[in-house]
N, C-alpha and C positions, 0 to 999 in steps of 0.2 A: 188114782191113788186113794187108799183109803189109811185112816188113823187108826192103830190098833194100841190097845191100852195096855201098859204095864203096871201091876200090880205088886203090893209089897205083899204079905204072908196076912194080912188082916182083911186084904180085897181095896186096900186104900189105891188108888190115881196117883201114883209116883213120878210117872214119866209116860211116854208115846213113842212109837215109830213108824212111818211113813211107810206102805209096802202097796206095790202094785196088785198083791191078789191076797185072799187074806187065805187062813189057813183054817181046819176044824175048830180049833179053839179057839181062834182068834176072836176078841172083842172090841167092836166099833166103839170108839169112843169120841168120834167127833171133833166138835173145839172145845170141850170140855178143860178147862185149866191142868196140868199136871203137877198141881204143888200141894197134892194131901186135902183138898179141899170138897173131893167127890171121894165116893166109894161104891163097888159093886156089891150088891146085895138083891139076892131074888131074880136075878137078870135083868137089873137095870141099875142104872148110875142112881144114888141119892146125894143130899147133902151131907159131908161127914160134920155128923154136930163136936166130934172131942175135935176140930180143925182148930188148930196153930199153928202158921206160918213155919213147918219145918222145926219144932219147939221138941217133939216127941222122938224125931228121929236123930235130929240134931243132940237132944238130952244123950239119947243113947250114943249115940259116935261116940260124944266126948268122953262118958263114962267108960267106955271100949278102951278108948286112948289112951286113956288117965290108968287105966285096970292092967294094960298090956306096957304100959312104961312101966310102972313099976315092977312089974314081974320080967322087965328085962326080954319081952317076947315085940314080933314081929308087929307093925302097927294092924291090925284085924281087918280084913277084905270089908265088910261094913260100913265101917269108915272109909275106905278109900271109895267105896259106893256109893256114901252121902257126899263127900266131898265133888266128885264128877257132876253126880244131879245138882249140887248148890253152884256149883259152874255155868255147868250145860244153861241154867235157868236163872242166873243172878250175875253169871260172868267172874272172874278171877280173883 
């Protein structure tokens, strides 16, 4: 089994998946934590220095939330994305 890394749109360590064979793109990412704390860059993990515990992605959900309640519209796939990850990794 190998750990491949998912990425948000900035290259940040969001989350991982478990796959017996990896694919072209796929990216080893080891036991590297998946909570925004590493980032890809240059083809290799670094330390993300703007790292806070989920503070950036979290800002935004809520902003999402807050923005799509008052407009009376559907809660925004985003949020329901950060929500799942603050689960999967902190529990309910």
């Amino acid at each position: 089994m190998m750990r491949v890394a998912i990425l948000d749109e900035d290259g940040v360590l969001i989350d991982a998946k478990s796959v017996s064979r990896a694919k072209k793109d796929d990216i080893d990412c080891g036991d590297l934590p998946a909570d925004g704390s590493y980032r890809y860059n240059d083809g290799q993990f670094v330390k993300n220095g703007a790292y806070r515990r989920g503070k950036v992605d979290r800002d935004r959900a809520l902003y999402l939330l807050i923005r799509a309640a008052v407009k009376g519209e559907p809660v925004p796939q985003e949020c329901v994305k950060w929500c799942d990850w603050y689960a999967k990794h902190f529990g309910e």
